[in-house]
C-alpha positions as CSV (number, residue, x, y, z in Angstrom):
1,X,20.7,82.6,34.2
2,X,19.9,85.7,32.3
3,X,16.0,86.6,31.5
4,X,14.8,87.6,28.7
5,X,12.0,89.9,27.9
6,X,9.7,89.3,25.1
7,X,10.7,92.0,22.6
8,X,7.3,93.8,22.9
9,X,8.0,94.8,26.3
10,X,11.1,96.0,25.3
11,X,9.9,98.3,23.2
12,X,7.2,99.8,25.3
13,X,9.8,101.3,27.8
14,X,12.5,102.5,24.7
15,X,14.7,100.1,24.3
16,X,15.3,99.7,28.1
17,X,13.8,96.4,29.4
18,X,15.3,93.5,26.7
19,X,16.3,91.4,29.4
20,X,16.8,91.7,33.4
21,X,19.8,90.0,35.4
22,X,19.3,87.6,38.2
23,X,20.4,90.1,40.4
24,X,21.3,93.9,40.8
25,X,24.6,95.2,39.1
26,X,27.3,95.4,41.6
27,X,30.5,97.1,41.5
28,X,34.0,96.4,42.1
29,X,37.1,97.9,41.4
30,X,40.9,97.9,42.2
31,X,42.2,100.9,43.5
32,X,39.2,102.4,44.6
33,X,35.8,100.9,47.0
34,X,32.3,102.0,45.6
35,X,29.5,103.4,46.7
36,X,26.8,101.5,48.5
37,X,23.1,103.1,48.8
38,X,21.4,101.9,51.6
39,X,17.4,101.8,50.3
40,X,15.2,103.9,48.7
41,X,12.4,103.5,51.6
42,X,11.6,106.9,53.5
43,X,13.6,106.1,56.7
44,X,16.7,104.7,54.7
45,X,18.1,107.4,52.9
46,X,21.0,107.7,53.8
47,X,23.9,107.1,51.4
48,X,26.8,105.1,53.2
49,X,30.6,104.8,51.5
50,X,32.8,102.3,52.3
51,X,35.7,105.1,51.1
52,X,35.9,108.9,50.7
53,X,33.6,109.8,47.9
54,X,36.1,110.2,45.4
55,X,36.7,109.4,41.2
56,X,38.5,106.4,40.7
57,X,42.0,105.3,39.7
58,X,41.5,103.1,36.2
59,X,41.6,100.3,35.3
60,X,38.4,99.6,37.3
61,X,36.0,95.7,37.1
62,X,32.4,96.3,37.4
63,X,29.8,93.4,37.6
64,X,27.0,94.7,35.5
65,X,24.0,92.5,33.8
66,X,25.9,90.5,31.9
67,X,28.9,89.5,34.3
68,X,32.5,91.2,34.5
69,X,33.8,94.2,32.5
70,X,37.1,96.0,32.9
71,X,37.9,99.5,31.7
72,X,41.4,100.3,31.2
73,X,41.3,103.7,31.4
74,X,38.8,106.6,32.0
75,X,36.6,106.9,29.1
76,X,36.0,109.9,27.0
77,X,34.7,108.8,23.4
78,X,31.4,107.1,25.1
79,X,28.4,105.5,22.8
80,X,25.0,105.1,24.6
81,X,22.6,102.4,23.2
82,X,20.4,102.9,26.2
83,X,17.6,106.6,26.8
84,X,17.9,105.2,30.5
85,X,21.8,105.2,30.3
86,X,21.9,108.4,28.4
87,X,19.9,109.9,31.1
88,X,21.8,108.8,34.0
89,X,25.6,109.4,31.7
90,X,24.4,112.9,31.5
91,X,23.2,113.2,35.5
92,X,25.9,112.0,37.0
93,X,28.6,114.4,35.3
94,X,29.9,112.6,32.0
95,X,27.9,114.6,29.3
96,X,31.3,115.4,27.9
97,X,32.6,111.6,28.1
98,X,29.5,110.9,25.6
99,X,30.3,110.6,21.7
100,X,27.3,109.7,21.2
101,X,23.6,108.2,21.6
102,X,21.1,106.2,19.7
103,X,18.3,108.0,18.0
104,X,15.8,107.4,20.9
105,X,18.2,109.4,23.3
106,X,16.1,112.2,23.0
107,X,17.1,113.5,26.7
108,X,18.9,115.7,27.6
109,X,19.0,118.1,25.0
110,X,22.8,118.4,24.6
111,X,22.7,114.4,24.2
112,X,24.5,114.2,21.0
113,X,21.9,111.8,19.5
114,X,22.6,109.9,16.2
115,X,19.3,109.5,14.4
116,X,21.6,106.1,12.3
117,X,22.5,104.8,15.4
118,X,19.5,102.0,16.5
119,X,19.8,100.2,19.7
120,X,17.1,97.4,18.0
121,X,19.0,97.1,15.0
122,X,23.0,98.0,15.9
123,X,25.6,98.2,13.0
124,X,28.9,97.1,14.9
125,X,31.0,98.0,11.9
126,X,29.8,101.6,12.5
127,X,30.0,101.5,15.8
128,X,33.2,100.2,15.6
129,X,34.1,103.0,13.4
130,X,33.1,105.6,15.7
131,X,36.3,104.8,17.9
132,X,34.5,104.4,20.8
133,X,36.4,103.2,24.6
134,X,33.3,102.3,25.9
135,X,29.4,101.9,25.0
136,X,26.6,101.3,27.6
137,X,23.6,99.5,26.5
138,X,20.8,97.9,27.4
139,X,20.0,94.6,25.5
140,X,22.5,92.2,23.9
141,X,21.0,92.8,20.4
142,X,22.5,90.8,17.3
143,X,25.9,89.4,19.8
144,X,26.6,92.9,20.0
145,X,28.7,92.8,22.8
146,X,30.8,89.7,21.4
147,X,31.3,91.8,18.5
148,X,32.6,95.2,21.0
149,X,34.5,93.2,22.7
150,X,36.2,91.2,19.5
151,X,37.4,95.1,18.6
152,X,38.2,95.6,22.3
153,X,35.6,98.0,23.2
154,X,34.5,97.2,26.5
155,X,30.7,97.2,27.0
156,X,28.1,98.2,30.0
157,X,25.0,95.9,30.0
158,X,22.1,97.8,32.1
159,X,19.0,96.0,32.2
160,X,15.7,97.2,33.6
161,X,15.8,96.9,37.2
162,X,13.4,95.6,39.6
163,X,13.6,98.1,42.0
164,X,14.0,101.7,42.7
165,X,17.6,100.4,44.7
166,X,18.6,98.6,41.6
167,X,18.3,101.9,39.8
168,X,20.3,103.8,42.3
169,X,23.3,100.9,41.7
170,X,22.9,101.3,38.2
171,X,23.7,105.2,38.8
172,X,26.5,104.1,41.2
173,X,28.4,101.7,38.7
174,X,27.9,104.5,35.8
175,X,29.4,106.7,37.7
176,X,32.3,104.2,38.8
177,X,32.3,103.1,35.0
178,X,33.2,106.5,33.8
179,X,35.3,108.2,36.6
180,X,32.1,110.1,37.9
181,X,31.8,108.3,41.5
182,X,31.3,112.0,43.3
183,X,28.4,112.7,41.0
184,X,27.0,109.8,41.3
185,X,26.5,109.5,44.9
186,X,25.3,113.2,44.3
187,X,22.6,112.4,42.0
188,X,21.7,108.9,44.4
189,X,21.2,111.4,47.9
190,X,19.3,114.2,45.9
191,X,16.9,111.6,44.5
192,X,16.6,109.8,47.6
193,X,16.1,113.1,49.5
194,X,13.2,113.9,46.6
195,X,11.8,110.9,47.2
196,X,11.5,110.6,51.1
197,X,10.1,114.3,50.9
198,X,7.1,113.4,48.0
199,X,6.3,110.6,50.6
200,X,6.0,112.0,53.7
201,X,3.8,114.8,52.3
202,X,1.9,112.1,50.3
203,X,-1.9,111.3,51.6
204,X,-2.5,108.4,53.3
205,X,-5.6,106.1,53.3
206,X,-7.3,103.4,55.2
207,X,-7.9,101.4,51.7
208,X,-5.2,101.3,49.3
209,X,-6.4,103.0,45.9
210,X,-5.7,100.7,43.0
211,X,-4.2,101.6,39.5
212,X,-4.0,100.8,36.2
213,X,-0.7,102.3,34.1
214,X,-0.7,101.7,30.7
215,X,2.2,101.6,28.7
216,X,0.2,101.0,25.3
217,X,-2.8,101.0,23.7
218,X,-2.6,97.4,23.7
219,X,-3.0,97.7,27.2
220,X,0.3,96.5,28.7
221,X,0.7,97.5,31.7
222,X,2.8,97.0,35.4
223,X,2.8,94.8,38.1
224,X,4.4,95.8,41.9
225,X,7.4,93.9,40.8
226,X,8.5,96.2,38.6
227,X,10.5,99.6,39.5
228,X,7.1,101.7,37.9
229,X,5.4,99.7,40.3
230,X,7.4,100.6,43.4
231,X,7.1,104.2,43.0
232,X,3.4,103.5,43.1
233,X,3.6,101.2,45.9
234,X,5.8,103.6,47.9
235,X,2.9,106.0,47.9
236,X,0.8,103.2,49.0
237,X,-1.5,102.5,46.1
238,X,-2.1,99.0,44.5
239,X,-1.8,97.8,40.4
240,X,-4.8,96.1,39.1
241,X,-2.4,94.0,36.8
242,X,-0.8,92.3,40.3
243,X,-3.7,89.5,39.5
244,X,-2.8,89.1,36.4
245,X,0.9,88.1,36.7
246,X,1.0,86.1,39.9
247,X,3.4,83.7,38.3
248,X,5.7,86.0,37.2
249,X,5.6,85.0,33.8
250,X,5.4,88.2,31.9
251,X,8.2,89.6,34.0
252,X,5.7,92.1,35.6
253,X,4.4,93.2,32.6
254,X,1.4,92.1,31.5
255,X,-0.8,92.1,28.7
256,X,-4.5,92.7,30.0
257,X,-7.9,93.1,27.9
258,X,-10.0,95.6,28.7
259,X,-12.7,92.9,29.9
260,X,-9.8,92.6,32.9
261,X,-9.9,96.1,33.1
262,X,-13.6,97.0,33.5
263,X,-13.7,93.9,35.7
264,X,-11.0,95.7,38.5
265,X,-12.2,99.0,38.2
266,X,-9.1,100.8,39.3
267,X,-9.5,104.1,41.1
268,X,-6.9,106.3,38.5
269,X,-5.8,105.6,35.8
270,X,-1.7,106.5,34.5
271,X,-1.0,107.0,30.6
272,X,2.8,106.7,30.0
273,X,1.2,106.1,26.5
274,X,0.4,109.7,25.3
275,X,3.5,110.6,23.0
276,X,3.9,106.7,21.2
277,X,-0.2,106.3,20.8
278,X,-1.6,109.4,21.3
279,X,-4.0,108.4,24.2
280,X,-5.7,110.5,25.6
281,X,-8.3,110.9,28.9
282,X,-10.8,111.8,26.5
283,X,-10.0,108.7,24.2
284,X,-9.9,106.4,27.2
285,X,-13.5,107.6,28.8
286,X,-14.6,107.2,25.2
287,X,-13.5,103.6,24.8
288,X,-16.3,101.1,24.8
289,X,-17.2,100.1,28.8
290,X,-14.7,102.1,30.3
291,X,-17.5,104.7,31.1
292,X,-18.5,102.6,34.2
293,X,-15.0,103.0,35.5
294,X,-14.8,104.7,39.0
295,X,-11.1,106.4,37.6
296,X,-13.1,107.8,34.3
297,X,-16.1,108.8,35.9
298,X,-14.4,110.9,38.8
299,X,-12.0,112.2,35.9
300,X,-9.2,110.6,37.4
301,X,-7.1,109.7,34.5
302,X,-3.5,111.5,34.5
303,X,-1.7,111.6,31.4
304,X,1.7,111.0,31.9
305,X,5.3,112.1,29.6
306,X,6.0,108.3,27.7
307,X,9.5,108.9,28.5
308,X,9.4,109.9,32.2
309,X,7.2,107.4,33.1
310,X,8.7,104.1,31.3
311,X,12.8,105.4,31.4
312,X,14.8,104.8,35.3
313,X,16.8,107.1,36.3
314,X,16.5,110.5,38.1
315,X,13.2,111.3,36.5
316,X,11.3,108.3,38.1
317,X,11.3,111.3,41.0
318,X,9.1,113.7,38.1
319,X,6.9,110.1,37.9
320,X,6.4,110.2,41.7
321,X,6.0,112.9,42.4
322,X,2.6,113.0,39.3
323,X,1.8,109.9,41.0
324,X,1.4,111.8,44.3
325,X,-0.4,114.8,43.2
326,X,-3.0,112.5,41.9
327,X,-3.7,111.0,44.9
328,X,-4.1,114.5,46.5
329,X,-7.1,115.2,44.0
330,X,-8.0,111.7,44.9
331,X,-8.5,113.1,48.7
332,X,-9.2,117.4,47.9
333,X,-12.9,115.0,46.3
334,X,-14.0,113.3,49.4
């Protein structure tokens, strides 16, 4: 049974989190065995293959959000509906696969981004028209794939994942996807590698510090369950909005008031909301309450890049590693 984000959400991490698969995306394929990354925790980094890391024979099957897609052949007239994909199609070494990217692909810089090309609001007939072998996106928007696939396109559904592992399978079946398997075991081990090292060098503390990350100035924000919420928790701190969505009804992303939010009193304070709203620290200490706020009265409020901080991929390691030099000012205080 597929999940389905309320459309808000959605939007708040750029067209990345429409929906969310029971399960992580998997890969198989015919000629060739995938990659299989052990975990993302410190003492599990190690990236195991069941093969030689090599680039596939086509056609391969992969088993992404949706269920199974084939490709025929290796792909080189890509369309990316997804910033997250765009990032990680880019990373893992198929920049020059990629035709093009929808006009919130603003990363990286060589992306060749479409400003006509809306992942809310898709035209198939010019997608269609674009001549595309393969499109990655992130949402099933307006039977969009039923509409590729009519015209024989075969589509990638990525949604947001749960967990920092599900991001590194994501990475995996791109790179399986397009022919890139090499680099995407590359990218996988250097981002694990980052990872374990922001951790062990991380400060540690007999009471976890809590957090409140703020995706908008409607005060969305994370839960644990959510990969934003693991890189947290993998430094040891604690979201305020855990409380809040103990049922798991809003998917780990909750809608809080700011009564909540006085009421928890979280120790720092992340804005992944500084590009979209234009917070600010000085806008948040100055909103009504907040100013008896442990994180606003020890000036611990990090403003955060929206895209970094709400897209997966190998920049959750630039979130991380923020993450952990707050907490070092947290400690260089007492």
């Amino acid at each position: 049974m597929k999940r389905i984000f309320a459309p808000t959400i959605a939007m708040l991490l750029l067209v990345s989190a429409c929906g969310a698969g029971d399960q992580p995306a998997s890969v198989t394929t015919g000629p060739v065995e995938a990659v299989t990354t052990t975990s993302a925790l410190p003492d599990e980094t190690t990236t195991t293959t069941s093969a030689p890391v090599e680039d596939p024979d086509f056609p391969v099957t992969i088993m992404d959000g949706m269920g199974e897609v084939t490709i025929e052949s290796r792909p080189v007239a890509i369309v990316s509906l997804s910033p997250s994909s765009t990032e990680i199609l880019f990373a893992v070494g198929a920049g020059d696969q990629v035709l093009a990217v929808d006009s919130l692909s603003n990363y990286p810089d060589t992306a060749p981004l479409d400003p006509d090309l809306s992942a809310w609001t898709p035209n198939i007939e010019a997608i269609i028209g674009m001549n595309p072998d393969l499109v990655v996106i992130s949402g099933d928007t307006g039977d969009l794939i039923a509409g590729l696939n009519a015209a024989g396109i075969p589509v990638v559904t990525h949604f947001a994942p749960a967990t920092i592992d599900d991001v590194y399978a994501q990475i995996e079946q791109v790179g399986v996807a397009t022919g890139n398997i090499a680099g995407a075991a590359a990218v996988v081990a250097q981002m694990q590698a980052d990872i374990a090292g922001i951790i062990a060098g991380a400060p540690t503390f007999d009471v976890a510090p809590t957090y409140y990350h703020e995706l908008d100035d409607t005060l969305y924000s994370v839960t644990t369950q959510t990969f934003i919420g693991q890189v947290y928790g993998l430094l040891g701190m604690v979201s305020v909005a855990d409380p809040a969505d103990a049922d798991g009804s809003a998917y780990g992303y909750p809608q809080l008031s700011a009564e909540y939010l006085v009421d928890a009193d979280p120790d720092l304070i992340f804005l992944a909301d500084t590009i979209c709203c234009g917070v600010t620290a000085e806008s948040v200490a100055g909103r009504a309450g907040w100013e008896t706020m442990a994180a606003v009265q020890n000036g611990w409020i990090v403003q955060l890049n929206d895209d970094v901080a709400s897209r997966w991929g190998p920049r959750i390691v630039e979130l991380m590693r923020a993450a952990a030099d707050a907490l070092s000012l947290v400690v260089s205080s007492d």
